[in-house]
PDB file with SEQRES, HELIX, SHEET and CRYST1 records, atoms N, CA, C and O in Angstrom:
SEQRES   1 A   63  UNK UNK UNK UNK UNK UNK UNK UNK UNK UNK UNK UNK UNK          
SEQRES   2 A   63  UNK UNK UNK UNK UNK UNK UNK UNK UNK UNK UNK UNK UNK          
SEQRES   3 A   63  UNK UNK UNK UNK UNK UNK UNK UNK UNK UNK UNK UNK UNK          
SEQRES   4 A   63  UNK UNK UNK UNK UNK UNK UNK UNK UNK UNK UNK UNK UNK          
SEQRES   5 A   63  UNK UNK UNK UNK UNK UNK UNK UNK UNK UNK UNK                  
HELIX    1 AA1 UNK A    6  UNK A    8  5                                   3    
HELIX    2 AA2 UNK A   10  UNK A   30  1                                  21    
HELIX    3 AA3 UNK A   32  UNK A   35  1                                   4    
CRYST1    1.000    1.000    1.000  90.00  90.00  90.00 P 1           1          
ATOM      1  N   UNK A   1     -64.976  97.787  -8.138  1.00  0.00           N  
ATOM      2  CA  UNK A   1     -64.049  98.306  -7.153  1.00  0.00           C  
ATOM      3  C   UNK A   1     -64.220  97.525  -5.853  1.00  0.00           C  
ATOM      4  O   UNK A   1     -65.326  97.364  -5.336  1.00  0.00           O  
ATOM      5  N   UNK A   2     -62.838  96.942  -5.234  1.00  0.00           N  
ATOM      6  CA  UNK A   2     -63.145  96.281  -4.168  1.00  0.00           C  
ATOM      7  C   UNK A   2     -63.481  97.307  -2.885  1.00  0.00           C  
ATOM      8  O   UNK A   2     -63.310  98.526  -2.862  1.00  0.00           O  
ATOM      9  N   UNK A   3     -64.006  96.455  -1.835  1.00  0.00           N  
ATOM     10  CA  UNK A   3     -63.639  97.341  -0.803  1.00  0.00           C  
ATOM     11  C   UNK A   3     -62.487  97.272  -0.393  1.00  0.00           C  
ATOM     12  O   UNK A   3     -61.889  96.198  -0.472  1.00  0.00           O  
ATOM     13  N   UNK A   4     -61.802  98.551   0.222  1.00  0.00           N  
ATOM     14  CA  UNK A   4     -60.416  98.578   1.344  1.00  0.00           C  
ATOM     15  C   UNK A   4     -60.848  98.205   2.561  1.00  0.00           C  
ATOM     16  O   UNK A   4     -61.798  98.655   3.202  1.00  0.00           O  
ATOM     17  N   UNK A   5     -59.922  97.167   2.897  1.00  0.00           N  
ATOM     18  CA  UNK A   5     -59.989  97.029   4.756  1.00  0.00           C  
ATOM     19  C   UNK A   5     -59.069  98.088   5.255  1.00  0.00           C  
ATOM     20  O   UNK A   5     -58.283  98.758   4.584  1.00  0.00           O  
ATOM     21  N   UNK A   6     -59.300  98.138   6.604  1.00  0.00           N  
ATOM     22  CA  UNK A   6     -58.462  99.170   7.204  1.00  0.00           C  
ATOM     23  C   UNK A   6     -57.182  98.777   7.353  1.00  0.00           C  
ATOM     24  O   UNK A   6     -56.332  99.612   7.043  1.00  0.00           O  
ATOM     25  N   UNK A   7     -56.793  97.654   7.773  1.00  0.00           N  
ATOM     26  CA  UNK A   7     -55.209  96.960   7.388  1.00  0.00           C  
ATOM     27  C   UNK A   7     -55.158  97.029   6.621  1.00  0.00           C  
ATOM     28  O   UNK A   7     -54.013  96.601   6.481  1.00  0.00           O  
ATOM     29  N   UNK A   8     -55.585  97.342   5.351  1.00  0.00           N  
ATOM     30  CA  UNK A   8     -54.450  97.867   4.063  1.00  0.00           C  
ATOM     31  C   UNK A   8     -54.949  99.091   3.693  1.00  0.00           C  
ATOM     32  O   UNK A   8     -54.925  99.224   2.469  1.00  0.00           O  
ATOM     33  N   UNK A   9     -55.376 100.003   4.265  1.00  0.00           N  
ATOM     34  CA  UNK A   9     -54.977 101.445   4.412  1.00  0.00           C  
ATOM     35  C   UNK A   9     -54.202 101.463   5.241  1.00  0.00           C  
ATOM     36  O   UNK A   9     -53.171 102.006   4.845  1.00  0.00           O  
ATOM     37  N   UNK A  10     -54.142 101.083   6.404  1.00  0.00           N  
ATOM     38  CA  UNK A  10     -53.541 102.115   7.599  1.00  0.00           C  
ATOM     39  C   UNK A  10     -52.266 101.681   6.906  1.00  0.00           C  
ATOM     40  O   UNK A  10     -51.387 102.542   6.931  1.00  0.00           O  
ATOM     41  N   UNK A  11     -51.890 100.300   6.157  1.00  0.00           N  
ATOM     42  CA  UNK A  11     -50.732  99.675   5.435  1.00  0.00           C  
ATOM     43  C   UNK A  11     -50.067 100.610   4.816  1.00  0.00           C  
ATOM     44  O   UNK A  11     -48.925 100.970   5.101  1.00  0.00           O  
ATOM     45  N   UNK A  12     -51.130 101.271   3.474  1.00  0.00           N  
ATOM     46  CA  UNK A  12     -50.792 102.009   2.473  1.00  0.00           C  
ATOM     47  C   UNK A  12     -50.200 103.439   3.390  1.00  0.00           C  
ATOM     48  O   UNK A  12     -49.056 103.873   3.246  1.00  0.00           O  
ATOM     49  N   UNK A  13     -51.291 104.082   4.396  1.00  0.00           N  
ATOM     50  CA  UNK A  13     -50.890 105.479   4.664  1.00  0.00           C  
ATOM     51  C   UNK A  13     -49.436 105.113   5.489  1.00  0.00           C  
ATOM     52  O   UNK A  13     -48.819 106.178   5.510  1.00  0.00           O  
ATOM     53  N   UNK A  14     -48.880 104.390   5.960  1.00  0.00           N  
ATOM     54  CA  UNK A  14     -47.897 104.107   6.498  1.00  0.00           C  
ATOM     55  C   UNK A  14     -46.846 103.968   5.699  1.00  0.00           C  
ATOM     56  O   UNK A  14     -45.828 104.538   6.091  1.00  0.00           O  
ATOM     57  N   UNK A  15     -46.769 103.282   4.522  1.00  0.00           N  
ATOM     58  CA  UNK A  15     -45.724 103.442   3.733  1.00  0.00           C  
ATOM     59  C   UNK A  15     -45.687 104.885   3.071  1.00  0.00           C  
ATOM     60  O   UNK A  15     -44.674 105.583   3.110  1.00  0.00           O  
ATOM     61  N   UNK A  16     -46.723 105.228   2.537  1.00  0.00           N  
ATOM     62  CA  UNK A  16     -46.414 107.061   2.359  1.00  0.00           C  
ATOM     63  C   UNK A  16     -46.120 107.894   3.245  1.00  0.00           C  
ATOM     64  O   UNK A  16     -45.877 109.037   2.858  1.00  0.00           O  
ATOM     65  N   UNK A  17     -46.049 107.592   4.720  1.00  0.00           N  
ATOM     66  CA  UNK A  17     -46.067 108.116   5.397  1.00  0.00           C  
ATOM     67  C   UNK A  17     -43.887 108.173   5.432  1.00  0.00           C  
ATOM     68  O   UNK A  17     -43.094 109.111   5.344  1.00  0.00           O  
ATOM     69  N   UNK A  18     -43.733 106.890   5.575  1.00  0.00           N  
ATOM     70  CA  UNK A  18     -42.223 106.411   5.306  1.00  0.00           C  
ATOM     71  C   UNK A  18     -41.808 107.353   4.037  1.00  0.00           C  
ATOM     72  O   UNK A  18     -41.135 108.369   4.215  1.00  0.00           O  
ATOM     73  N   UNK A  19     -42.102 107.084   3.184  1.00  0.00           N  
ATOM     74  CA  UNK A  19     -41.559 107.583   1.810  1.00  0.00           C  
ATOM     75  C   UNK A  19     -41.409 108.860   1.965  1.00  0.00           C  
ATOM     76  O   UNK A  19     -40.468 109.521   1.524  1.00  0.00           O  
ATOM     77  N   UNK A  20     -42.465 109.320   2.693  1.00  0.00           N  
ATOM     78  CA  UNK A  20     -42.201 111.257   2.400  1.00  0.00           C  
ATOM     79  C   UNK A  20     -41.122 111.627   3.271  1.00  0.00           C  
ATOM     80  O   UNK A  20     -40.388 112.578   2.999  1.00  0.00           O  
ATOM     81  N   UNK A  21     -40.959 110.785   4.513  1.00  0.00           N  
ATOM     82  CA  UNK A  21     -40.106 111.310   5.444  1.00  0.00           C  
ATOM     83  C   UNK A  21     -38.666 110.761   4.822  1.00  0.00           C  
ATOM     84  O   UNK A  21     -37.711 111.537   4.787  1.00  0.00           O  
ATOM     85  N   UNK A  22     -38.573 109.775   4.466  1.00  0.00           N  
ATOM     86  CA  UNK A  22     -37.232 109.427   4.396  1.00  0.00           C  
ATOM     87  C   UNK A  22     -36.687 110.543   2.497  1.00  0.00           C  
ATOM     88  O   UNK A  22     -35.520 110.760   2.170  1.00  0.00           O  
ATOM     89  N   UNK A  23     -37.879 110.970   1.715  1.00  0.00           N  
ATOM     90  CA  UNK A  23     -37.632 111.568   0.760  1.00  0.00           C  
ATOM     91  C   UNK A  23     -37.184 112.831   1.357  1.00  0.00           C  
ATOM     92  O   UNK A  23     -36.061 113.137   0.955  1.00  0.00           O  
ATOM     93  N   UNK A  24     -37.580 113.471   1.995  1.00  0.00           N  
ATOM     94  CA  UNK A  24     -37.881 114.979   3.018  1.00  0.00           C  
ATOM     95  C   UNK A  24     -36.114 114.919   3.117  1.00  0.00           C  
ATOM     96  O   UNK A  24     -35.415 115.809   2.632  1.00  0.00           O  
ATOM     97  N   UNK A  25     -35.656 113.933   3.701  1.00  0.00           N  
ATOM     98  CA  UNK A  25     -33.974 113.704   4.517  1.00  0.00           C  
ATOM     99  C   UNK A  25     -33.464 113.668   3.235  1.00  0.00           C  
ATOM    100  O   UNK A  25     -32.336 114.126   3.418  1.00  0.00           O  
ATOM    101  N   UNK A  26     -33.546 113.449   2.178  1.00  0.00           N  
ATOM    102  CA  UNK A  26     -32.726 113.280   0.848  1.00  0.00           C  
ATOM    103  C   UNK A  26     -31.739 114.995   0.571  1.00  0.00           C  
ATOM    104  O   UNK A  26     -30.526 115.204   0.575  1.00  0.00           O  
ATOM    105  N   UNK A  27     -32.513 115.617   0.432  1.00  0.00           N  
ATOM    106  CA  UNK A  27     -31.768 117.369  -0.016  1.00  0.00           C  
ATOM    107  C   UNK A  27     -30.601 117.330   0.996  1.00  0.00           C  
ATOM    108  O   UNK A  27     -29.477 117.686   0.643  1.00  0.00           O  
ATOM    109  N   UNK A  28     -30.909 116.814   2.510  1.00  0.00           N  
ATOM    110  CA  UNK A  28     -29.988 117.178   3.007  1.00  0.00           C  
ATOM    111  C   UNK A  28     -28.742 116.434   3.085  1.00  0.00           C  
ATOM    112  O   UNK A  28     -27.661 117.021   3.134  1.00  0.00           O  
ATOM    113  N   UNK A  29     -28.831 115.331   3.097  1.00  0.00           N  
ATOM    114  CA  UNK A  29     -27.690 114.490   3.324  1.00  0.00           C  
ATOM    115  C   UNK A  29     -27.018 114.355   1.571  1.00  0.00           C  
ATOM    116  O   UNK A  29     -26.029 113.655   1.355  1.00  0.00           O  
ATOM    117  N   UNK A  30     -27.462 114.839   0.867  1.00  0.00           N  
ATOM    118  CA  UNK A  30     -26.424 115.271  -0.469  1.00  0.00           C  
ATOM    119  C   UNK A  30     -25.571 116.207  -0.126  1.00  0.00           C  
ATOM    120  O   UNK A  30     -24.390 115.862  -0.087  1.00  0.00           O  
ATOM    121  N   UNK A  31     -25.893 117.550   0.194  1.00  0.00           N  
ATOM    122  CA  UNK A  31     -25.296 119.097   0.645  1.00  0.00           C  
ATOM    123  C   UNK A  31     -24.402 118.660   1.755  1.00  0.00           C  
ATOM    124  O   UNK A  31     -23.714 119.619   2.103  1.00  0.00           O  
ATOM    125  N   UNK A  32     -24.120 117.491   2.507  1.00  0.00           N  
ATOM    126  CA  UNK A  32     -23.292 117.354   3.451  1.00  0.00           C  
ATOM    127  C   UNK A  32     -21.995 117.409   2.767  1.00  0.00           C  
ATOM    128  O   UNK A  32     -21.153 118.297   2.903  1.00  0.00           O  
ATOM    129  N   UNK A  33     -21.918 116.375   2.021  1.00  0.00           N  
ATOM    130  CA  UNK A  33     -20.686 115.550   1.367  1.00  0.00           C  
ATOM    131  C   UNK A  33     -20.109 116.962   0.479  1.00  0.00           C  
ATOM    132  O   UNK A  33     -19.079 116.560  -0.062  1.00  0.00           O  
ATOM    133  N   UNK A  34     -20.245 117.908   0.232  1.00  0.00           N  
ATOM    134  CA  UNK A  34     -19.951 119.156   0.028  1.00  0.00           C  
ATOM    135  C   UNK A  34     -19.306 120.110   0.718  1.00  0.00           C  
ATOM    136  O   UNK A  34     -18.309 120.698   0.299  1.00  0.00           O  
ATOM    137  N   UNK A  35     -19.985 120.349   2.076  1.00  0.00           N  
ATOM    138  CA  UNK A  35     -19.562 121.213   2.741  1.00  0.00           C  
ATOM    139  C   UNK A  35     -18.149 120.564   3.687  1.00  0.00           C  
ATOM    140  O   UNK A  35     -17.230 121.274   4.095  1.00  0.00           O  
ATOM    141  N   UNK A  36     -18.271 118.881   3.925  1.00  0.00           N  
ATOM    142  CA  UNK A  36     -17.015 118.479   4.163  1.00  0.00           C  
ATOM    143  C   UNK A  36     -16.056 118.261   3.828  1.00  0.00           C  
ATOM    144  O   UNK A  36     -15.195 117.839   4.600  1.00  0.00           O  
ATOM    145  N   UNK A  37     -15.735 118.568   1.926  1.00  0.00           N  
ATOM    146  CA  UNK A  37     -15.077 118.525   1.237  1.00  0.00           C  
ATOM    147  C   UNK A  37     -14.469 120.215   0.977  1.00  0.00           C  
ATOM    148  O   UNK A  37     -13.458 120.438   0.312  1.00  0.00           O  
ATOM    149  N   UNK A  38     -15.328 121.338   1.660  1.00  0.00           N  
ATOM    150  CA  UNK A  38     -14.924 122.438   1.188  1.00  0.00           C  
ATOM    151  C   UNK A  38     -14.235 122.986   2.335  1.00  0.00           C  
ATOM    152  O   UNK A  38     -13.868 124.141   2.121  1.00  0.00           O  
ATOM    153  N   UNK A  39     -13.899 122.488   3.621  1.00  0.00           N  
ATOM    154  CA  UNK A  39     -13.500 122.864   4.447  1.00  0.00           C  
ATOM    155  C   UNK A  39     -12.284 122.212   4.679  1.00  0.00           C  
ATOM    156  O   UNK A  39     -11.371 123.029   4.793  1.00  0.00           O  
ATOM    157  N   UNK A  40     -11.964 121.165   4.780  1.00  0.00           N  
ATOM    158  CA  UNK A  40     -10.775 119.818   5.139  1.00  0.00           C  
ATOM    159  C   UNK A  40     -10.629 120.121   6.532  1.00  0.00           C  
ATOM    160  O   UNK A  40      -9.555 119.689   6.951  1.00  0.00           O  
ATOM    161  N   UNK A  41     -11.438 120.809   7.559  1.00  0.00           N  
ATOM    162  CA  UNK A  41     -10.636 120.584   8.743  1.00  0.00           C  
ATOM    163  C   UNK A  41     -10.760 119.531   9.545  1.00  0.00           C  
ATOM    164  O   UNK A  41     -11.750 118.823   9.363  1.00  0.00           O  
ATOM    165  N   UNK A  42     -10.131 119.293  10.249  1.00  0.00           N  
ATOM    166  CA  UNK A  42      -9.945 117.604  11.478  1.00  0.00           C  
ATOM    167  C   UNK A  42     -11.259 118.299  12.607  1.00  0.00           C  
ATOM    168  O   UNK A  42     -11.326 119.382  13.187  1.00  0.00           O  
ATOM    169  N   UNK A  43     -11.984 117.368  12.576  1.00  0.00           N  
ATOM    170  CA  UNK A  43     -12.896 117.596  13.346  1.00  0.00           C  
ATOM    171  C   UNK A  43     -12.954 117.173  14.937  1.00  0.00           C  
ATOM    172  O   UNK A  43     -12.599 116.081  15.380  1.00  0.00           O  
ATOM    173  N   UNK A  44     -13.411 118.133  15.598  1.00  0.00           N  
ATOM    174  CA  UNK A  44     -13.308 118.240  16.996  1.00  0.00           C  
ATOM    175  C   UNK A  44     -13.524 116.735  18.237  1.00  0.00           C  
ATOM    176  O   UNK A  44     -14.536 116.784  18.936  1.00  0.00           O  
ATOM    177  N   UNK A  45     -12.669 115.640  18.403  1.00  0.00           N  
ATOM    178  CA  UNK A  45     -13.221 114.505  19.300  1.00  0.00           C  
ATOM    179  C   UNK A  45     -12.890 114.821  20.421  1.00  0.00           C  
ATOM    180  O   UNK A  45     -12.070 115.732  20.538  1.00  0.00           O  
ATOM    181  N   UNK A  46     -13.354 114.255  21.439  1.00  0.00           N  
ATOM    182  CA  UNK A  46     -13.001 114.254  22.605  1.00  0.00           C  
ATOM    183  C   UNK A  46     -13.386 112.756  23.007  1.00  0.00           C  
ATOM    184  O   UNK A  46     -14.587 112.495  22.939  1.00  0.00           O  
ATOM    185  N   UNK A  47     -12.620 111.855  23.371  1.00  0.00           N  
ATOM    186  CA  UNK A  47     -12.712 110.544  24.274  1.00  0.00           C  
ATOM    187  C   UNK A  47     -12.962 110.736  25.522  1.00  0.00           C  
ATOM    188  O   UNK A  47     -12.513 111.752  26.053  1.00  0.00           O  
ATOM    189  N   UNK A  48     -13.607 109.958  26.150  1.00  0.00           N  
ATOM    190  CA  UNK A  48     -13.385 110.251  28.068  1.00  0.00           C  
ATOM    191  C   UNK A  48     -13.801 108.507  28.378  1.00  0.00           C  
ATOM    192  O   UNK A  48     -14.885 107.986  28.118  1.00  0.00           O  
ATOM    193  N   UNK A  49     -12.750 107.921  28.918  1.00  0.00           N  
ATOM    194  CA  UNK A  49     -12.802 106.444  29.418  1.00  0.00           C  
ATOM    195  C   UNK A  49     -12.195 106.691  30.792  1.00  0.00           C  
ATOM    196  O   UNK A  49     -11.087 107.127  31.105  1.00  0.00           O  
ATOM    197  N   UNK A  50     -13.362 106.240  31.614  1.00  0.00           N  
ATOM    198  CA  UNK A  50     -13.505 106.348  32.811  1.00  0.00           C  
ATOM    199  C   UNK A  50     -13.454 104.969  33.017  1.00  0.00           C  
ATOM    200  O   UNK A  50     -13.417 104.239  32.026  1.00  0.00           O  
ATOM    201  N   UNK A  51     -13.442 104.230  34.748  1.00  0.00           N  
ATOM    202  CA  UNK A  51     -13.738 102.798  35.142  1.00  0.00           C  
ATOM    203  C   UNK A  51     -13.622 103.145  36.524  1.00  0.00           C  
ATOM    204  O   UNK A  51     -12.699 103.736  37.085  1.00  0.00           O  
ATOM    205  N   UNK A  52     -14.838 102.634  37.059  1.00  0.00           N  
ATOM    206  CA  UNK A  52     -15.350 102.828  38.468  1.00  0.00           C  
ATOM    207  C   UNK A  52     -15.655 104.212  38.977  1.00  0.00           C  
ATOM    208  O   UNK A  52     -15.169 104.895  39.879  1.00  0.00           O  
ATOM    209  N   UNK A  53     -16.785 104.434  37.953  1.00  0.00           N  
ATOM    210  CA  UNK A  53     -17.040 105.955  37.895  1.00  0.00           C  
ATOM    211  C   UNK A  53     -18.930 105.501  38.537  1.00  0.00           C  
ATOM    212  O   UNK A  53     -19.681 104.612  38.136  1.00  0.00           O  
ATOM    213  N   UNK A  54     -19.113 106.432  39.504  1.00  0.00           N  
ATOM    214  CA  UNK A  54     -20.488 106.093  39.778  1.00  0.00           C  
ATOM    215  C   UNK A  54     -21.514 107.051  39.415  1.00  0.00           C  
ATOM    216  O   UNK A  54     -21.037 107.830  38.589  1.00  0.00           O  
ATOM    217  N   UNK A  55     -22.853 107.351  39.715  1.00  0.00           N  
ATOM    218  CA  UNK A  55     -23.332 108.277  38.847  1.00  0.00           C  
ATOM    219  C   UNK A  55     -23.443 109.887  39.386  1.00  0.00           C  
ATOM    220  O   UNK A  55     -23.794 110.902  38.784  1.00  0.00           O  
ATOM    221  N   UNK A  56     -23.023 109.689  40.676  1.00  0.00           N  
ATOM    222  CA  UNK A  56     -22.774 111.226  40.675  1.00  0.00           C  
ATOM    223  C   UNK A  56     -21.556 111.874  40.957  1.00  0.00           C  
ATOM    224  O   UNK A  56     -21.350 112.808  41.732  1.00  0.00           O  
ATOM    225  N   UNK A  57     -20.781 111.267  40.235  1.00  0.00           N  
ATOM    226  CA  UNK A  57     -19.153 111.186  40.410  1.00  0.00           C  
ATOM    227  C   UNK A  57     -18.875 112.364  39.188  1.00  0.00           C  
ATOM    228  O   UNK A  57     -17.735 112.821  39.116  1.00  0.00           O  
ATOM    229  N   UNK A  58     -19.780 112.786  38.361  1.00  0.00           N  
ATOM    230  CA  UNK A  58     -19.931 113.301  37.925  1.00  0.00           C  
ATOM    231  C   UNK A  58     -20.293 114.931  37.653  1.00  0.00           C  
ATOM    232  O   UNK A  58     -21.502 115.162  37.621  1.00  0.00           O  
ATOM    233  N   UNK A  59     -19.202 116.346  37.409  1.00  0.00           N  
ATOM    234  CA  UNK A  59     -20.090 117.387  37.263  1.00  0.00           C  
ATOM    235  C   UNK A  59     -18.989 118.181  37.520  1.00  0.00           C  
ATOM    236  O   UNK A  59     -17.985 117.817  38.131  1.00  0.00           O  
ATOM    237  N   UNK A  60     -19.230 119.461  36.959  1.00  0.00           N  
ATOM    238  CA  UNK A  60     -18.720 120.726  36.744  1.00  0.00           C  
ATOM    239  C   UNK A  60     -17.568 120.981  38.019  1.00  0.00           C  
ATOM    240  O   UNK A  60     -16.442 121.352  37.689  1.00  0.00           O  
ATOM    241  N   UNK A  61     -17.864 120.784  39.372  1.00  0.00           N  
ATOM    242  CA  UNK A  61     -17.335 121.069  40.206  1.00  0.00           C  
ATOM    243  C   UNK A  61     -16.297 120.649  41.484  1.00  0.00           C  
ATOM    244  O   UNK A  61     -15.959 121.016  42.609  1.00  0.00           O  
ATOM    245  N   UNK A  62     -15.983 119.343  40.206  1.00  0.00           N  
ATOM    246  CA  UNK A  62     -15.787 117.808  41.108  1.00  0.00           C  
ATOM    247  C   UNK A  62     -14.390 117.687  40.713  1.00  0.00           C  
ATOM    248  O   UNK A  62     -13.898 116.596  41.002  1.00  0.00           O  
ATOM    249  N   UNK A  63     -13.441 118.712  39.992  1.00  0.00           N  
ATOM    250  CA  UNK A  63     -12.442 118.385  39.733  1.00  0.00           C  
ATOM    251  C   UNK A  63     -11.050 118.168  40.746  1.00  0.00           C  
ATOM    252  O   UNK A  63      -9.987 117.784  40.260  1.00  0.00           O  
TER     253      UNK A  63                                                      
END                                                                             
């Protein structure tokens, strides 16, 4: 049995570390493509294109 260096553990726990998380996101992003097919409605956008807007040009009370 060789020895492990720590660059190829910290290697290894890092890719399991990847795998579980990106496996973890799997259940959900199947169940999406479902629930957007069982509804058909047009979903809510809103655009806002502003030009020569500064940063506190901005807010609830500024209309």
């Amino acid at each position: 049995m060789e020895k492990q260096t720590r660059r190829e553990f910290l290697k290894k726990m890092g890719f399991a570390a990847a795998s579980a998380g990106t496996l973890s996101l799997l259940p959900g992003c199947a169940s999406m493509g479902q629930a957007n097919r069982a509804g058909r409605k047009r979903p809510n956008i809103v655009v806002i294109i502003s030009d020569d807007m500064g940063y506190a040009d901005i807010g609830e009370g500024r209309f």
